[in-house]
Structure formats: structure tokens, C-alpha cells
VEXDREN-2710 file (C-alpha; in Angstrom, 1 decimal):
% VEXDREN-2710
k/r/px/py/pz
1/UNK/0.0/0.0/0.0
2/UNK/1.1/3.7/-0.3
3/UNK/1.6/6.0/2.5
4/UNK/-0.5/8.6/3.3
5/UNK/2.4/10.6/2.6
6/UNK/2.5/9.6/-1.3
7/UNK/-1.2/9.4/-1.3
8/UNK/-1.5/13.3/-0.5
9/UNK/1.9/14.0/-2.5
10/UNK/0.1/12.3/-5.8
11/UNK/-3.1/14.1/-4.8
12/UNK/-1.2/17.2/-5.0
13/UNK/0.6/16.8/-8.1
14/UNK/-2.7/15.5/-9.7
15/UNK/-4.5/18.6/-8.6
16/UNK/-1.7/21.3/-9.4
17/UNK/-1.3/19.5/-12.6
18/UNK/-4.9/19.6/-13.9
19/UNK/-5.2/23.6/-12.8
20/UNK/-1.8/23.5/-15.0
21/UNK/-3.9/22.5/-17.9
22/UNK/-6.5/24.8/-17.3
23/UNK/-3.9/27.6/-17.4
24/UNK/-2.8/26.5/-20.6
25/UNK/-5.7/26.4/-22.4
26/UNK/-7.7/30.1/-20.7
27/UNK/-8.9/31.9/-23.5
28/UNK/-7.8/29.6/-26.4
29/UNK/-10.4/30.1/-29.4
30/UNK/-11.6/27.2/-31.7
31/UNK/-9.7/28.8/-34.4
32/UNK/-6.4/28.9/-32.0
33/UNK/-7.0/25.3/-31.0
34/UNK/-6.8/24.1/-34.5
35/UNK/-3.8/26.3/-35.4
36/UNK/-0.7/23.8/-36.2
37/UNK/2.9/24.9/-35.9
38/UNK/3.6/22.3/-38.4
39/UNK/2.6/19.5/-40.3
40/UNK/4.6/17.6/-37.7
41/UNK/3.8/18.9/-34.4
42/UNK/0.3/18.9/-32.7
43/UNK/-2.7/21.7/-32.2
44/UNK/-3.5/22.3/-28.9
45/UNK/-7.0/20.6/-29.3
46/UNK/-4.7/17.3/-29.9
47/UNK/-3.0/17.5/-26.9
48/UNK/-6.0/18.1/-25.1
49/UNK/-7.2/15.0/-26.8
50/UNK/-4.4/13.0/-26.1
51/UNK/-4.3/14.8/-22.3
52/UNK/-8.0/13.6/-21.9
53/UNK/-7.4/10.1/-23.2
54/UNK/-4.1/9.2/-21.8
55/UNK/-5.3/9.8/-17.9
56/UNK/-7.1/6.8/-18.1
57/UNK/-5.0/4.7/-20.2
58/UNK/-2.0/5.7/-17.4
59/UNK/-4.6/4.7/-14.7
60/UNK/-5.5/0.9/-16.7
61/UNK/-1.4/0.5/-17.2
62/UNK/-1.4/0.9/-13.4
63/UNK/-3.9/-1.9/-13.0
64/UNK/-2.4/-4.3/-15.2
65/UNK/0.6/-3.5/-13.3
66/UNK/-0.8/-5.1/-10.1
67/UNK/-1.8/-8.2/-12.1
68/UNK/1.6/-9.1/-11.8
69/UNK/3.6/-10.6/-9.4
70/UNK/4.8/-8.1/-6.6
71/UNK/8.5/-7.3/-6.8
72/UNK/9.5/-5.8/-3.4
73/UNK/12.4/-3.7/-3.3
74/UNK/14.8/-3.0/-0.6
75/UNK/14.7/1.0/0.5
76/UNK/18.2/1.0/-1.5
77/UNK/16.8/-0.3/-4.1
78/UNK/14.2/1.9/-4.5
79/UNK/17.0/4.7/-4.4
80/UNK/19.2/4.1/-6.5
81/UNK/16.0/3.2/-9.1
82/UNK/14.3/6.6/-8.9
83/UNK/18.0/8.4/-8.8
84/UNK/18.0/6.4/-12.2
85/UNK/15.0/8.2/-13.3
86/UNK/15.5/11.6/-12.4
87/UNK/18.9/11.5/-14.2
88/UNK/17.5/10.2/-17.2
89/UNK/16.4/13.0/-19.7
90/UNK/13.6/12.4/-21.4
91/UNK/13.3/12.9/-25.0
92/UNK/11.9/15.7/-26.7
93/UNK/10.4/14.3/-30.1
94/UNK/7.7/15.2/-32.3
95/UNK/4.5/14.4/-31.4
96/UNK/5.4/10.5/-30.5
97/UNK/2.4/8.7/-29.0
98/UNK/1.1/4.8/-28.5
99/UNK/-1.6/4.3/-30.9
100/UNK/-4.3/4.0/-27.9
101/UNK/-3.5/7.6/-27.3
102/UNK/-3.0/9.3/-30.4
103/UNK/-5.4/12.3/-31.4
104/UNK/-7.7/10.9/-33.8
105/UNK/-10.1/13.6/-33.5
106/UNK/-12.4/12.0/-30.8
107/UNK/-13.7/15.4/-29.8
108/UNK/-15.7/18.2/-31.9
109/UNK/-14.4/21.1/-29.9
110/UNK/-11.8/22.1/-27.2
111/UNK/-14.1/22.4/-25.1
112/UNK/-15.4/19.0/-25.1
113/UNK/-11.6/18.1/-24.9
114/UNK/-11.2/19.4/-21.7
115/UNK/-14.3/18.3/-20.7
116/UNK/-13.7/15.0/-20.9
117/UNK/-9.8/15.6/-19.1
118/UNK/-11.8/17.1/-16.0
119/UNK/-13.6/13.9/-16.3
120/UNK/-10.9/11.7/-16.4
121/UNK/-8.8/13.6/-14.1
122/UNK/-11.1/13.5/-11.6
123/UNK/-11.5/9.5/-12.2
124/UNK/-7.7/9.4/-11.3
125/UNK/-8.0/11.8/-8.6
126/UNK/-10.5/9.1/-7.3
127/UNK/-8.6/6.2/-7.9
128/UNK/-5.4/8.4/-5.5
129/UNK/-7.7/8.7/-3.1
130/UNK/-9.2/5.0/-2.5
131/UNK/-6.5/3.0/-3.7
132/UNK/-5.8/0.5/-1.3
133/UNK/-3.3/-2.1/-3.6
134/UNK/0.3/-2.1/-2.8
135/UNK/1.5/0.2/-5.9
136/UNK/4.6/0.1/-4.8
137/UNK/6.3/-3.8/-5.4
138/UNK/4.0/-3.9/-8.9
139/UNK/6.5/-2.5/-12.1
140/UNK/5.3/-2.3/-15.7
141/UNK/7.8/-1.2/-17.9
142/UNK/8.4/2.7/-19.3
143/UNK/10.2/2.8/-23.1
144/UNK/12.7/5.5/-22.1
145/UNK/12.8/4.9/-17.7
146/UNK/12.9/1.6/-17.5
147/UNK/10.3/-0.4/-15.0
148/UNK/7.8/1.9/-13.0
149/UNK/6.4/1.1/-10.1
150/UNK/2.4/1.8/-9.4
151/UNK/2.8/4.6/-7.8
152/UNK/5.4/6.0/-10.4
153/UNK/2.6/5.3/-13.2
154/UNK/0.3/7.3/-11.0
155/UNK/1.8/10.3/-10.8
156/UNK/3.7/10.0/-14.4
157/UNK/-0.5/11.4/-15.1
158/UNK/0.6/14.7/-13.5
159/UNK/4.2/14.8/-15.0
160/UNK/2.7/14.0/-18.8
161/UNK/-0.1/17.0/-18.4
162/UNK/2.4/19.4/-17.2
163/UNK/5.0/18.2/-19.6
164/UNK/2.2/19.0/-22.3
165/UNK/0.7/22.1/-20.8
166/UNK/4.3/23.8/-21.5
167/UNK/3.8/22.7/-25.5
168/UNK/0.4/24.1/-25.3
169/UNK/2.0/27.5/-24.2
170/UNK/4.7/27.1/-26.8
171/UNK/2.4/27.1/-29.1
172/UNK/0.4/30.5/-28.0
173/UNK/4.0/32.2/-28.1
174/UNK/4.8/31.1/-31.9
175/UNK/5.1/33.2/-34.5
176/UNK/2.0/33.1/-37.1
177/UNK/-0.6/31.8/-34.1
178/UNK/-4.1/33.5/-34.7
179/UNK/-5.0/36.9/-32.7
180/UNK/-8.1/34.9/-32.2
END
């Protein structure tokens, strides 16, 4: 089971993230939501597409996770895994995502986009709260960390919407996007 302390902790970073979101997309017209910076690189109403789908894909990864067999670490071992992680840059490529979480154009506006992030969010938020399983000793693997535990998935939600809520305000800064 988590502590109380990383139960509050994800809480936190779950809530800061999704106001993070909010931020990021204030005052964003239809027209500014479609605007691409390139034929490679997203609109802002794809990443709140792929923002609103991927809370709940993260959340399922974490469930499969605890289908398999628990893999308890020593307190060293936990260590020297996240010093791992945090040293490991993350790279910044263009527009890569699983095909389960790829815009496809799943919503009509962005406002239907966030809509359904504040409802998926708020489905993780609920899963932080009530979780009981032991996130910790359950690992699934990341492409670019290595294995995450449970709780690692979890909060990788806020991490990912941050991560993307600094494209989104990229984008508003870039030369050619719409007044409106």
C-alpha cells in the first residue's frame, strides 16, 4: 500500500497539474485550438485529446501492473531506481504517442476536450484517493525509464499534463498563431 504521505503528495501533483492544464488552455479560441505549428507537431486541441485520453490509459497500465507478481524492493533499491529516473532526460520528439493515445479527432471542440480531461482527471483523482493495492512492489515497464512502479505510473498522469501544458504554451508564443 502507499503511505499517506504519497497518497497526498500524488493528490497534490494531480491537482496542481490539472489547474496547470486549465492555465494553458484560458482563453484559447476554436480557431487557435486548430492552429498547427507544423505539419509535424500537434494543435493544442490534440493535446487536449491526447491529455484527456491518456489519464485513463495511465490509470489501466497501473492496473495491469498489479496483475503481476509483486516485486518488493529493498529501500536501496528503491534509491538508486528513482536516482536512475531523475537522471534520465527524457526525449523531446515530435508528437510521438502509443496508438491507444494518439489524437484521432475524438472530440468536436476544445471544449469537449477538456471536458472530458476534468472527467478523467477527476477519475484518477478518485482512484489516489481510495486506492488501497500495494502500488509500490508492482513494475510495468516505461520505453525510455525503464520499470515503474504503481505509484510512479500514477503520478507520471501529472508529470505528462504538465509536460504538455508547456507545448500548449509554446504554441500560443509562436510566430504566425491566430490573434483569435
Amino acid at each position: 500500500m502507499i503511505t499517506e504521505q504519497e497518497r497526498e503528495a500524488a493528490l497534490a501533483l494531480l491537482t496542481r497539474s490539472r489547474q496547470t492544464f486549465l492555465d494553458a488552455v484560458a482563453g484559447v479560441t476554436e480557431n487557435q485550438a486548430r492552429w498547427k505549428p507544423g505539419p509535424d507537431r500537434w494543435c493544442i486541441l490534440e493535446y487536449a485529446e491526447h491529455m484527456a485520453i491518456s489519464d485513463d490509459a495511465l490509470v489501466a497500465l497501473v492496473e495491469r501492473a498489479l496483475q503481476n507478481p509483486p516485486t518488493p524492493e529493498t529501500p536501496e533499491q528503491r534509491a538508486a531506481r528513482e536516482k536512475k529516473i531523475r537522471e534520465t532526460p527524457m526525449p523531446r520528439g515530435v508528437n510521438r504517442a502509443p496508438d491507444m493515445i494518439r489524437p484521432t479527432s475524438r472530440f468536436r471542440s476544445l471544449k469537449d476536450a477538456v471536458d472530458a480531461f476534468l472527467e478523467a482527471r477527476e477519475r484518477t483523482l478518485d482512484y489516489a484517493r481510495k486506492t488501497q493495492a500495494n502500488l509500490r512492489d508492482h513494475f510495468s515497464p516505461h520505453s525510455v525509464l525503464g520499470p515503474l512502479d504503481g505509484y510512479q505510473w500514477l503520478t507520471a498522469n501529472a508529470r505528462h499534463v504538465e509536460n504538455h501544458s508547456g507545448h500548449i504554451r509554446e504554441i500560443r508564443t509562436m510566430e504566425g498563431f491566430p490573434a483569435n
